[in-house]
C-alpha positions as CSV (number, residue, x, y, z in Angstrom):
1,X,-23.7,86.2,-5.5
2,X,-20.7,84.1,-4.4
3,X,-22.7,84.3,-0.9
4,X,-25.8,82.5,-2.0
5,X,-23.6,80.1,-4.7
6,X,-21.5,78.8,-0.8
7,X,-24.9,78.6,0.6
8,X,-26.2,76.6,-2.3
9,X,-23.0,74.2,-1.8
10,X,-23.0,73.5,1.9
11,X,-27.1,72.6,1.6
12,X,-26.5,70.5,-1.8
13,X,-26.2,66.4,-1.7
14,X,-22.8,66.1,-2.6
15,X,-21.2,68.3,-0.1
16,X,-23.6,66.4,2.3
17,X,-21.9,63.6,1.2
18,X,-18.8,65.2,1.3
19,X,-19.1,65.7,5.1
20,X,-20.7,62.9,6.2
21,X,-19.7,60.9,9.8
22,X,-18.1,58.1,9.6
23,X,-19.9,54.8,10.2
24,X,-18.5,52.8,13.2
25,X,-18.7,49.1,12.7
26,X,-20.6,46.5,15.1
27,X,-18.8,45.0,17.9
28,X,-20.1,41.7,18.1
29,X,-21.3,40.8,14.1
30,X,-17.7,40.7,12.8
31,X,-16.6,37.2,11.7
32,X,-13.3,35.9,10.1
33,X,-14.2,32.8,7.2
34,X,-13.0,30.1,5.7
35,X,-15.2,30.1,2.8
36,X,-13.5,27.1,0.3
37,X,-13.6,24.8,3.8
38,X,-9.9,24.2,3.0
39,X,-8.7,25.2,6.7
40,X,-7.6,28.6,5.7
41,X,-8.9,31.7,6.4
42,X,-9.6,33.5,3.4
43,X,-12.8,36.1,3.9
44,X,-13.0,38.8,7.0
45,X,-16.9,40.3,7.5
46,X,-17.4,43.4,9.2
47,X,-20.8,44.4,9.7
48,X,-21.8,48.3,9.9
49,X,-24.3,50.4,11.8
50,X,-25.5,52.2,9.2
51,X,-26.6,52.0,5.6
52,X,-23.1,52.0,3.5
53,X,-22.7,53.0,-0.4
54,X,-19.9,52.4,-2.8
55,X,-18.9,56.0,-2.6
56,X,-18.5,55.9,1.0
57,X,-16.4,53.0,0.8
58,X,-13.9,55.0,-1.4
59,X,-13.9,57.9,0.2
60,X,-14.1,57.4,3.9
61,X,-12.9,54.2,4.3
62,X,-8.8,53.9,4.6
63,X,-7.7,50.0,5.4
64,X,-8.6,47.8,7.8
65,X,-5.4,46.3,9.5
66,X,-5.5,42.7,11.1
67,X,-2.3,40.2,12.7
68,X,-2.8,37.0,11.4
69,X,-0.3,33.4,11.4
70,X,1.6,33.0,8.9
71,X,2.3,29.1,7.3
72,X,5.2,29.1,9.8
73,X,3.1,29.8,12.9
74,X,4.8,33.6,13.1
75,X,2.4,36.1,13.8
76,X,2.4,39.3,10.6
77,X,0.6,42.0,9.9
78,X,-1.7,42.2,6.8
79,X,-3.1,45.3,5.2
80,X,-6.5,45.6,3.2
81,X,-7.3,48.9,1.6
82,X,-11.2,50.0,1.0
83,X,-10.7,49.4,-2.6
84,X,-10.4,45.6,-2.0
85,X,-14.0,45.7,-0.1
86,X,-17.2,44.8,-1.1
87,X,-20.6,45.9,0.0
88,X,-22.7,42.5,0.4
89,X,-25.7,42.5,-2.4
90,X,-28.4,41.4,0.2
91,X,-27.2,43.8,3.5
92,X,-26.0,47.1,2.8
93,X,-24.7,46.9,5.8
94,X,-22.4,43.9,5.5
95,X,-18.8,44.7,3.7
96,X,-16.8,41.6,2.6
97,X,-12.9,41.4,2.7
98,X,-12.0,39.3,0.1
99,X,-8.5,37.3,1.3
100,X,-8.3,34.7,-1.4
101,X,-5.1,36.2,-3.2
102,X,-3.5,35.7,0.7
103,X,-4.7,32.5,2.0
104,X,-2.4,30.1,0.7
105,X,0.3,32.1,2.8
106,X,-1.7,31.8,6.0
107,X,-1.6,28.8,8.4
108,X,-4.1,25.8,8.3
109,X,-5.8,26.9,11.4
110,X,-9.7,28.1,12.0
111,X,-9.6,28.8,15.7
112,X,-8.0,30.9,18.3
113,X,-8.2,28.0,21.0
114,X,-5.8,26.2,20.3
115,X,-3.5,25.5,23.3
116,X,-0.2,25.1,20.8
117,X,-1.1,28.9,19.7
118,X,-2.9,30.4,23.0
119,X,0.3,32.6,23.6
120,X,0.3,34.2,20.4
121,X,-2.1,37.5,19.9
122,X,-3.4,37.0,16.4
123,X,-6.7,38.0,15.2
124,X,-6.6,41.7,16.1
125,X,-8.2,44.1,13.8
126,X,-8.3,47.6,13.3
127,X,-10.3,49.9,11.0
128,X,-9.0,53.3,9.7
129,X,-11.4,55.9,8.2
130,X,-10.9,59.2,7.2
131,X,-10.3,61.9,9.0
132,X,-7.6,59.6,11.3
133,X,-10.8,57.8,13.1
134,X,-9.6,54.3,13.7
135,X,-12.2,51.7,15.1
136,X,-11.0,48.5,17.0
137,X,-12.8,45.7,15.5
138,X,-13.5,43.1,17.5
139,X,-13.6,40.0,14.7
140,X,-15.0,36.5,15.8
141,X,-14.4,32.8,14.9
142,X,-17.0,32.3,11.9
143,X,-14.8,29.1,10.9
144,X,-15.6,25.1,11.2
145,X,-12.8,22.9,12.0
146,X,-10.9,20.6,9.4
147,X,-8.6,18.3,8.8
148,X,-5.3,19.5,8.8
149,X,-2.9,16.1,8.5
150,X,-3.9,12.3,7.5
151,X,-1.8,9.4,7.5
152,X,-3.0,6.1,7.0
153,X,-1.2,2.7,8.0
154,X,-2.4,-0.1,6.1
155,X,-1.3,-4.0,7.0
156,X,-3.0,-5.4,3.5
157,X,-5.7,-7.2,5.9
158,X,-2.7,-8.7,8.0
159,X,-3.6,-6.1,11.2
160,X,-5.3,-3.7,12.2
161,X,-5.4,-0.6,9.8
162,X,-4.9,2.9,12.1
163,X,-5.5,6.6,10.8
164,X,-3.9,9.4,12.3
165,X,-5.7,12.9,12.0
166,X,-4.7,16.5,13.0
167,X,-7.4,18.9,12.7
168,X,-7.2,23.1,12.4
169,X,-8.6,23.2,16.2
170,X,-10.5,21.8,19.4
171,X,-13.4,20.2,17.9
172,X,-16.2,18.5,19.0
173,X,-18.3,15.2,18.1
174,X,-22.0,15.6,17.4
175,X,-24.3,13.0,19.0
176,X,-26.1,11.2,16.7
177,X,-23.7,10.4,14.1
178,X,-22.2,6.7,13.9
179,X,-19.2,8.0,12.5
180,X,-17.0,11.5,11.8
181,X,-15.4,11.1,8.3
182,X,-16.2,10.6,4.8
183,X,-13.4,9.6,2.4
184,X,-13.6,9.8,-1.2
185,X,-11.2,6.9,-3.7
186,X,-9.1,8.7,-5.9
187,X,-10.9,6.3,-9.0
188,X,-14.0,8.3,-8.7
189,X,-16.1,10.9,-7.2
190,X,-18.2,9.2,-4.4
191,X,-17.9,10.0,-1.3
192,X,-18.2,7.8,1.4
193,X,-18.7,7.3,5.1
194,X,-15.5,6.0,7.4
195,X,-16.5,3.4,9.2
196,X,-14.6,3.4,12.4
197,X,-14.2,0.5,14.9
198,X,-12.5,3.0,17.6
199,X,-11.2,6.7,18.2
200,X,-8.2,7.5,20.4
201,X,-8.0,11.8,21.4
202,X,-5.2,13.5,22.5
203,X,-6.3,15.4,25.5
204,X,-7.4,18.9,23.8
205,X,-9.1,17.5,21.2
206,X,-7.0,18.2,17.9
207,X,-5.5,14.9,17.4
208,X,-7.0,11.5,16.9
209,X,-5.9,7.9,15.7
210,X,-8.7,6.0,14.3
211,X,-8.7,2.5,14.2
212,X,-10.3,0.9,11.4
213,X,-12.4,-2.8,11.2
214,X,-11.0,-5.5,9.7
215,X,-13.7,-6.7,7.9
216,X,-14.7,-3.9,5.2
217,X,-14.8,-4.5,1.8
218,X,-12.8,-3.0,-0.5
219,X,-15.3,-0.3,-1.6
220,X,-15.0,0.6,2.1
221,X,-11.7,0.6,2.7
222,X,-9.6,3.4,2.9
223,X,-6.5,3.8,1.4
224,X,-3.5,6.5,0.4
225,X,-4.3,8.3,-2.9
226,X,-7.4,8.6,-0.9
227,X,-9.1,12.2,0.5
228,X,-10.4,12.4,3.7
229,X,-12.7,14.8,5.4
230,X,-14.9,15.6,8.3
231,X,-18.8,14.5,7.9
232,X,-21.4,17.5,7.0
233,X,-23.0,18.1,10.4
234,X,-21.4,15.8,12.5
235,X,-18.7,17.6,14.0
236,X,-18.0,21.6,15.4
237,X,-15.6,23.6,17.0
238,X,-15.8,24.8,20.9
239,X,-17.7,28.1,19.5
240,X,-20.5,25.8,17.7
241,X,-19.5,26.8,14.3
242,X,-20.2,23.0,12.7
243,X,-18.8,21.8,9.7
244,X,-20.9,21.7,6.4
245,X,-20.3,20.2,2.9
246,X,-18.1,23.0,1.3
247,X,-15.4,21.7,3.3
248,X,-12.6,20.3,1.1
249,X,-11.4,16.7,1.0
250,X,-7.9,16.4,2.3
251,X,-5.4,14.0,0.7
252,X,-4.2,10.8,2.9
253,X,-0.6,10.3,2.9
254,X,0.8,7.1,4.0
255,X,2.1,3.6,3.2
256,X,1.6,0.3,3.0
257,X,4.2,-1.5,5.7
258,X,6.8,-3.6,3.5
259,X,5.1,-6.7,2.3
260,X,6.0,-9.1,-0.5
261,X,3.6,-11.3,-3.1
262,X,4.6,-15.3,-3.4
263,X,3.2,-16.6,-6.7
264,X,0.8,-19.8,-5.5
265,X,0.7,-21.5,-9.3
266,X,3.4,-21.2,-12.3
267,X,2.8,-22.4,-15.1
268,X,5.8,-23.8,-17.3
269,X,4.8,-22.8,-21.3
270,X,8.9,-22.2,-22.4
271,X,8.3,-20.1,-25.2
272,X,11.4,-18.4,-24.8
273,X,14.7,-20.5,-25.1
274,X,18.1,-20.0,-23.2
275,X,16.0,-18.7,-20.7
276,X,18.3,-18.2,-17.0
277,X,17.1,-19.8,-14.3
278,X,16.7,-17.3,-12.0
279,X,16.4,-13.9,-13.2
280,X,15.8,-10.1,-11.3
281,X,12.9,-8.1,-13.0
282,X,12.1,-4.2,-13.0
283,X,8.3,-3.3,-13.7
284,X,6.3,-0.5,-13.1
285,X,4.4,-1.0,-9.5
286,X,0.9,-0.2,-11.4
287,X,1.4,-2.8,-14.3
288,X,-0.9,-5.8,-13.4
289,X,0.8,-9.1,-12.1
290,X,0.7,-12.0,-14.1
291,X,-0.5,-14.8,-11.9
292,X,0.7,-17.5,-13.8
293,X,4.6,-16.6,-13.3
294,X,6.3,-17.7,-10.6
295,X,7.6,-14.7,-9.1
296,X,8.9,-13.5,-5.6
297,X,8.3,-9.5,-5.6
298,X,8.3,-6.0,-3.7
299,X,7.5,-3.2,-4.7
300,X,10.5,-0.4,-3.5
301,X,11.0,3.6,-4.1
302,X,7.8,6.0,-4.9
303,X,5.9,8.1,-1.5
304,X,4.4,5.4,0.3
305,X,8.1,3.0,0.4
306,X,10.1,6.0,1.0
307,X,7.0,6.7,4.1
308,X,7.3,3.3,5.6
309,X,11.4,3.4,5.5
310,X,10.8,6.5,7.8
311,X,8.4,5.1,9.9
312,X,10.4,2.1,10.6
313,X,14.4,4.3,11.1
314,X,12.3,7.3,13.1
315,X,13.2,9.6,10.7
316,X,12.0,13.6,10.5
317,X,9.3,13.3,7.3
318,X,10.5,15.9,5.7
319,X,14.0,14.5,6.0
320,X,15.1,13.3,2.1
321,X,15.5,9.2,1.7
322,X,19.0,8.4,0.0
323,X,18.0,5.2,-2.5
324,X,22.2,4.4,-2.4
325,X,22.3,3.4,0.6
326,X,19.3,0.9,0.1
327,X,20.0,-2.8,-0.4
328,X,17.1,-5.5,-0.8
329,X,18.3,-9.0,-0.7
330,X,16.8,-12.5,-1.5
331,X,17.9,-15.7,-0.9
332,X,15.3,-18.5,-2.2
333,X,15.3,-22.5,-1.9
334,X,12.8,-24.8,-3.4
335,X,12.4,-28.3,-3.1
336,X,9.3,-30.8,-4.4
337,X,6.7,-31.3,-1.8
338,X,8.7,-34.7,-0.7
339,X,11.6,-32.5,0.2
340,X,14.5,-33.4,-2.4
341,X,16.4,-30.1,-3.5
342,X,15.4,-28.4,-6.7
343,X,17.0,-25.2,-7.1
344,X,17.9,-22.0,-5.0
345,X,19.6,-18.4,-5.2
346,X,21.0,-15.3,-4.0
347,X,20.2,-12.3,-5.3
348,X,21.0,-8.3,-4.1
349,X,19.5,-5.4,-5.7
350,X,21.3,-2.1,-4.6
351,X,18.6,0.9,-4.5
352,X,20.4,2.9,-7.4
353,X,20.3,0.3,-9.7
354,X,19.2,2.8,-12.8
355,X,16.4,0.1,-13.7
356,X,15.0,1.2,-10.3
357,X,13.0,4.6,-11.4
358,X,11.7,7.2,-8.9
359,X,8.2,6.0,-9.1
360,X,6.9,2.9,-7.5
361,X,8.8,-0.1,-9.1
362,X,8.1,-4.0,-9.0
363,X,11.4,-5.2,-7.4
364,X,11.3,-9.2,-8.6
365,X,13.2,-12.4,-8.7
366,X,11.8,-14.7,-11.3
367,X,12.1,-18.8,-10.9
368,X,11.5,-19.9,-15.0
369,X,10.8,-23.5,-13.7
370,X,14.2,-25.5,-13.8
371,X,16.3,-27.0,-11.8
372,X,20.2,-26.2,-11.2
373,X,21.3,-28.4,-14.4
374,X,18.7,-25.9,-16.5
375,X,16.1,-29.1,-16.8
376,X,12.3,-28.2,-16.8
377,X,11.0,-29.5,-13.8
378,X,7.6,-31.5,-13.2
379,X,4.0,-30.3,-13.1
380,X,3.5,-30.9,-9.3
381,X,3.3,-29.2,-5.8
382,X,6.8,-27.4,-4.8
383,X,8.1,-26.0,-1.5
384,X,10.0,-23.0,-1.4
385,X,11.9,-21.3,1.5
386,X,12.5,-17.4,1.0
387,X,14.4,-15.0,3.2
388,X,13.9,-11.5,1.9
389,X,15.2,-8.4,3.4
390,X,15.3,-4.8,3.6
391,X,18.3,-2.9,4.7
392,X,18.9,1.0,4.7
393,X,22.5,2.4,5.5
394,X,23.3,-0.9,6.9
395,X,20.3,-1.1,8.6
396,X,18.2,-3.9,8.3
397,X,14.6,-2.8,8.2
398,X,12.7,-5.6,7.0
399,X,12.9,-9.4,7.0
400,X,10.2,-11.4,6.3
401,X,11.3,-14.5,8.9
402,X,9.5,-11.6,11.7
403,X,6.2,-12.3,9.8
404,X,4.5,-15.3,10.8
405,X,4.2,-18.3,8.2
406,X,6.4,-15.7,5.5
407,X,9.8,-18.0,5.1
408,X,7.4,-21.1,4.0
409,X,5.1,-21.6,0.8
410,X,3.8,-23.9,-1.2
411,X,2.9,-23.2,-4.8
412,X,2.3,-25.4,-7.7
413,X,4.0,-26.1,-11.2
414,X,1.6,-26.9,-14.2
415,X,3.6,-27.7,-18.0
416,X,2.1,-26.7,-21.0
């Protein structure tokens, strides 16, 4: 009886099951993803040759182990057990492993071409089943290239705006496209294309500064607060894998190089008495600018000032900006459009002045339209000579005399 009940087992489906041989997995249908498009990888297919089932996933399949860059560019090893597979609905043959929990501790990188990287062995993958069977799987580049970096230098219409890119890897331009990039305004959702007036590559491929036209309007024009990325079908990596829309838009650092507003027309309505006549202001850098005072301002701290001071000293940006050791200084002469002497001041703002916040701030010197006996002047045309300057740890690293027609403007004064 325990004879036939043995015989019964070995023949039954379970035991069958039981018993099965493990299934090897393809050596050339094995693809590493980057599903979100957000330059990491963050999915691993491996593709079977044989029909798979849920119970043979638990049971006979162990881990797969891979070697993968880390955000420091070190190469680690990573371990997925079976239970964090998943059989694809449509292929039975297809198992997904699902890297999403991980990603964000990988490095923004969807190639293994990339010269900076060629002398690191990443990318290797190995499958353990039961039984001790281990498969080397040979997993390939499924991933379109991104945009890693962005930084934008804009000149306000005063030059020639420049964007600097860094992508995950070698890529490759598409013919037929006028341009690579779409960028999308932090204001709204639209995405638009980049028009470009030129491209400049490094010699691999990976790097590029784009030089913008002049003459865009301001719908067009690109700015920081902005996202940036590549254009669905107009670009791909050496092994053809060509980018589509899920890729993400990636955020534009940057700045806007130093640059101060003159006021063109002031007009004179006194409504508040004993008034100085010169005056240093503090506003919020978003606050609108009324036209209609005569004011001399720059707007200092937040990102994009602390970006330029870097840009300007050579300073490492990660390297932290100390706001004591900033001085801005302005020194400001008017006279009437005949050329008699009105009025003129000195003023220096030290960087922690506790009125100066850590967002973008509206550094300004105010003229309240009288002259040095604290008499309201004329409605008229005025001339005023400005010298305004920028220093950092006794450093000067802005004056407005290097700016063409900058230490010179006429505005006008209208009483009410």
């Amino acid at each position: 009886m325990t004879f036939l009940f043995a015989i019964t087992l070995l023949c039954g489906g379970a035991f069958a099951d039981f018993i099965q041989s493990p299934i090897p997995p393809s050596s050339k249908q094995n693809f590493f993803r980057d599903t979100d498009g957000d330059g990491r990888m963050d999915r691993v297919e491996i593709r079977f040759l044989g029909t798979l089932t849920p119970e043979y996933l638990s049971e006979m399949v162990d881990s797969l182990v891979f070697d993968w860059l880390d955000t420091s560019g070190i190469r680690r090893r990573y371990v997925v057990p079976g239970s964090q597979m998943e059989i694809d609905s449509a292929n039975s043959r297809l198992v997904h492993v699902n890297l999403e929990q991980r990603q964000k501790g990988f490095l923004m990188l969807t190639g293994r071409s990339r010269m900076d990287y060629a002398g690191t062995a990443y990318g290797n993958a190995h499958l353990y089943v039961s039984d001790s069977v281990e498969y080397d799987v040979n997993i390939r580049d499924g991933m379109a290239p991104t945009i890693s970096f962005a930084h934008l230098k804009s000149y306000r219409g005063k030059g020639t705006d420049s964007l600097s890119l860094v992508f995950t890897e070698n890529i490759e331009l598409i013919e037929g496209c006028n341009t690579f990039l779409e960028f999308k305004s932090e204001d709204d959702e639209t995405a638009r294309v980049l028009p470009t007036s030129s491209v400049h590559w490094n010699y691999w491929m990976t790097e590029a500064v784009v030089e913008l036209p002049e003459n865009l309007l301001e719908a067009e024009r690109i700015s920081t607060r902005d996202s940036i990325r590549l254009l669905s079908g107009c670009a791909r990596d050496t092994l053809k894998n060509v980018v589509s829309n899920a890729l993400k838009f990636f955020p534009v650092q940057g700045f806007y190089p130093f640059a101060a507003k003159y006021p063109v027309l002031a007009v004179d309505r006194q409504q508040i008495k004993n008034l100085p006549v010169f005056q240093v202001e503090f506003a919020d850098a978003a606050e609108e600018v009324e036209d209609s005072v005569w004011r001399v301002s720059l707007d200092v701290a937040g990102p994009e000032f602390e970006n330029a001071l870097k840009d300007v000293l050579g300073m490492n940006e990660k390297a932290a900006v100390d706001m004591s050791k900033l001085v801005v200084r302005f020194n400001v002469k008017i006279y009437t459009n005949l050329g008699s002497y009105v009025v003129g001041t000195k003023a220096t703002v030290n960087g922690n002045d506790p009125r100066i916040k850590y967002s973008p701030t509206r550094l300004s010197l105010r003229w309240n339209m009288m002259d040095g006996k604290r008499r309201r002047v004329a409605t008229g045309a005025y001339l005023m000579s400005i010298l305004l300057s920028i220093e950092y740890d006794g450093k000067v690293v802005y004056r407005n005399d290097q700016v063409v027609n900058e230490t010179s403007h006429t505005f006008g004064v209208m009483r009410r």
